[in-house]
C-alpha positions as CSV (number, residue, x, y, z in Angstrom):
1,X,-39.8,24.0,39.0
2,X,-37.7,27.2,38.8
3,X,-37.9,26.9,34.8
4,X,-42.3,27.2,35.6
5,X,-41.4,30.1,38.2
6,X,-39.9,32.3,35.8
7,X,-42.1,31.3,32.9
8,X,-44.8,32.9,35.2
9,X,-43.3,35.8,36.5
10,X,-42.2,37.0,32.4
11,X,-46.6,35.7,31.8
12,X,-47.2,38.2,34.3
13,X,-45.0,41.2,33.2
14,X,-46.0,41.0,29.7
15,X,-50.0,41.1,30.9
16,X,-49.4,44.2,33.1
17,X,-48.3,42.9,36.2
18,X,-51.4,40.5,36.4
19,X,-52.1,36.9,34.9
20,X,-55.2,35.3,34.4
21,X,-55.3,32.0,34.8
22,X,-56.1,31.3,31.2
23,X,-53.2,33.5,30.6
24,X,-50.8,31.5,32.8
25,X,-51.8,28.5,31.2
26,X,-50.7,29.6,27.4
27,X,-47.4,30.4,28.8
28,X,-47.2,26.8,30.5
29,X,-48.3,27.0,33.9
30,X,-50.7,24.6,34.9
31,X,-53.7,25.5,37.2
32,X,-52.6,23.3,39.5
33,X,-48.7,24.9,39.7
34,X,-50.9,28.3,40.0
35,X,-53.0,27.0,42.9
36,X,-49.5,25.5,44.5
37,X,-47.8,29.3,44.1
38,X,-51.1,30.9,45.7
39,X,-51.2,28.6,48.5
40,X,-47.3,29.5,49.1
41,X,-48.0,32.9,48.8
42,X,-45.8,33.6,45.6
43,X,-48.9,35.4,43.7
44,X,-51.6,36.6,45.1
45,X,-55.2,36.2,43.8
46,X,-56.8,39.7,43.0
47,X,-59.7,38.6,42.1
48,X,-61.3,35.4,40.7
49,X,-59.2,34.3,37.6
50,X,-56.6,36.5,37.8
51,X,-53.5,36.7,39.8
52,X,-50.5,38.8,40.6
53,X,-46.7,38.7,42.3
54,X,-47.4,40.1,45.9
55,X,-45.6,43.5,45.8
56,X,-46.2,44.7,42.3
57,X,-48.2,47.6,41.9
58,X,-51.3,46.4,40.3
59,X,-52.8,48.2,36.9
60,X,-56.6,48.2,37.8
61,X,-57.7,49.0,33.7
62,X,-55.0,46.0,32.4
63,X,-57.2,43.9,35.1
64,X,-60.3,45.3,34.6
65,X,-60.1,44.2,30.8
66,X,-58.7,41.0,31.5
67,X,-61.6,40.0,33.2
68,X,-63.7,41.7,31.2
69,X,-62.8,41.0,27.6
70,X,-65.7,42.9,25.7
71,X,-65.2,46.2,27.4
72,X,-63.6,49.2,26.4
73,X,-62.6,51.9,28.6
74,X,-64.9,54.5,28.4
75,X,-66.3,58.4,29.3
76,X,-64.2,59.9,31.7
77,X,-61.2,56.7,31.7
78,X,-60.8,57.4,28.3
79,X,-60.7,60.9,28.9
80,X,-58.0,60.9,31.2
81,X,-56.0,58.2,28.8
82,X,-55.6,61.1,25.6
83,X,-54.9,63.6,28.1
84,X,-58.3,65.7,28.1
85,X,-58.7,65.5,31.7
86,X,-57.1,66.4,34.8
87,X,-59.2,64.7,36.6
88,X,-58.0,61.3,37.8
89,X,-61.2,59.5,37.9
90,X,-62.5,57.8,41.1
91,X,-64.2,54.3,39.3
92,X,-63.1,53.5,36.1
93,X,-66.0,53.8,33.5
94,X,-66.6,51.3,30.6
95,X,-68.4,50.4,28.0
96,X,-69.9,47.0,27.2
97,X,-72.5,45.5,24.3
98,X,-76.0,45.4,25.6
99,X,-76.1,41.8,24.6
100,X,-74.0,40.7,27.0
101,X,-72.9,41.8,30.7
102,X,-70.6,42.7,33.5
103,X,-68.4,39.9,35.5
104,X,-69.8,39.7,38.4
105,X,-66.3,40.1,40.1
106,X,-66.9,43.9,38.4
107,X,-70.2,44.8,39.7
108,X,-69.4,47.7,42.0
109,X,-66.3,48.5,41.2
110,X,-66.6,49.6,37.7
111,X,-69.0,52.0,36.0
112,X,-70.7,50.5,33.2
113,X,-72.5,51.9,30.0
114,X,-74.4,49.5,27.6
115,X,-74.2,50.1,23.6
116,X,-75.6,48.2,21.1
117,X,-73.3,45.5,19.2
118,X,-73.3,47.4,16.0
119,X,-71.9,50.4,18.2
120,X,-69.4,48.8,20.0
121,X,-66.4,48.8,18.2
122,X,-67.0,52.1,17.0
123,X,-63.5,54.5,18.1
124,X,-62.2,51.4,19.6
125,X,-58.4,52.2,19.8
126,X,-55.9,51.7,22.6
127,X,-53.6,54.1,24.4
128,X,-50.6,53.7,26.8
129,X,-52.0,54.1,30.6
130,X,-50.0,56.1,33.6
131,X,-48.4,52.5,34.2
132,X,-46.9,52.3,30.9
133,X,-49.5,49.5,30.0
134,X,-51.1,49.3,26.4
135,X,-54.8,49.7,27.4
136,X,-58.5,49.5,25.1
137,X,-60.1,52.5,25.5
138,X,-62.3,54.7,22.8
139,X,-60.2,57.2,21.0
140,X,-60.7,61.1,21.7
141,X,-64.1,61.8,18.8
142,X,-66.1,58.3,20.0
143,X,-65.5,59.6,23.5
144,X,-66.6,62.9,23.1
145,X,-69.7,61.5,21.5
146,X,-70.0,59.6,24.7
147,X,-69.5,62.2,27.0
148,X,-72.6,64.0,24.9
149,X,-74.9,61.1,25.3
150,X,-74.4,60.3,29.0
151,X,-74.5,64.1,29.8
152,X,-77.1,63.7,32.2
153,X,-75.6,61.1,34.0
154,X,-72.1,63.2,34.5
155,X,-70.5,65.8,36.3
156,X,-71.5,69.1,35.4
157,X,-68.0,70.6,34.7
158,X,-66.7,67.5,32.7
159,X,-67.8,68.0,29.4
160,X,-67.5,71.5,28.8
161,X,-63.8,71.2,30.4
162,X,-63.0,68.2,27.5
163,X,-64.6,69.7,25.0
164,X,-62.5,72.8,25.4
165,X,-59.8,70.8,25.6
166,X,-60.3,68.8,22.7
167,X,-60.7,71.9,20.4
168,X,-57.4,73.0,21.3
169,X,-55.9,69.3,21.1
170,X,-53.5,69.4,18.7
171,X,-54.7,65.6,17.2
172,X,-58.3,66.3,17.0
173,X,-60.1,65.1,13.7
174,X,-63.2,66.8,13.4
175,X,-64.4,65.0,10.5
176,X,-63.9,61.9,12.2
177,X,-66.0,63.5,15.6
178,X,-69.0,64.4,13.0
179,X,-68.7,60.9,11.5
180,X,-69.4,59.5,14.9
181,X,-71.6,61.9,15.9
182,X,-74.4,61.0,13.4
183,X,-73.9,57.3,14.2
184,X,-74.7,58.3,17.5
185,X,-77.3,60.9,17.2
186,X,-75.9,63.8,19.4
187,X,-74.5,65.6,15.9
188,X,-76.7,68.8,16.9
189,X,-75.4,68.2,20.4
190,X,-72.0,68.3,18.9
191,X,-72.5,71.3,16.7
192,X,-73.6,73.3,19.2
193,X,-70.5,73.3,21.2
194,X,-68.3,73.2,18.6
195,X,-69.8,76.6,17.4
196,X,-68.9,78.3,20.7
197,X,-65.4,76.9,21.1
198,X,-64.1,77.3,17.2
């Protein structure tokens, strides 16, 4: 039984500080042996699936995309992962295909944008989070883009903050943001503000 313990505890490091329970059974722990360490108190269930070792400090995106395994971070979380933000945001913000939806253990507490399935992977890159955690998010260009399309739906002083910010970013890849920007349709959008910033 000890052997299981720490087979679980190393499952649950490795998937930042959280296990679900399909996760817990690749490394060897049965669902039963997960239900016995719950009912003990060992781990705590944080929300339907997925579980955790009582005092850890829990990493809300590693958990967010364990539950949801088609979203990406998105908008002003994947801001705030390359740096383009000071901001910490308040919900995290993803992005999902529009042929499929939001776990309903999510609806709430995440902010969601739909793409369509051709669109989805578009940017898709990952990026270490304030936890030290390897995290999906869209990379700085597909979130710009983003930032552009929802711009109705945001804070006023986000975008033009990021986009100054991302012209003086030292990793930007304007071809790559132009590239994205006709895929999307905002590259007028995106010219625009470009012009007044370079």
């Amino acid at each position: 039984m000890r052997g299981k313990w720490e087979q679980l505890v190393a499952a649950i490091r490795r998937h930042g500080n959280a296990v679900s329970t399909a996760q817990a059974e690749s490394a060897g722990i049965s669902r039963a042996l997960l239900a016995y360490y719950a009912a003990r108190g060992s781990v705590v269930r944080v929300r339907h699936g997925v579980y955790a070792l009582p005092d850890d400090l829990r990493d809300e995106m590693a958990e967010t995309l364990r539950v949801a395994s088609h979203a990406v971070l998105s908008h002003e979380t994947a801001l705030f992962l390359h740096g383009l933000t000071n901001r910490t945001p308040f919900r995290l913000m993803l992005t999902i295909p529009s042929d499929t939806s939001l776990p309903a253990s999510l609806k709430g507490a995440v902010r969601c944008f739909y793409v369509s399935p051709q669109l989805h992977r578009l940017g898709m890159a990952t990026a270490i989070n304030n936890l030290g955690h390897k995290v999906r998010c869209y990379d700085a260009e597909r979130t710009i883009c983003d930032l552009l399309r929802s711009r109705s739906k945001m804070d006023a002083e986000i975008l033009p903050d990021a986009l100054k910010r991302y012209a003086a970013w030292p990793r930007r890849d304007l071809n790559r943001l132009m590239e994205y920007a006709s895929l999307l349709r905002v590259q007028n959008a995106v010219r625009i503000y470009l012009e007044t910033l370079l």
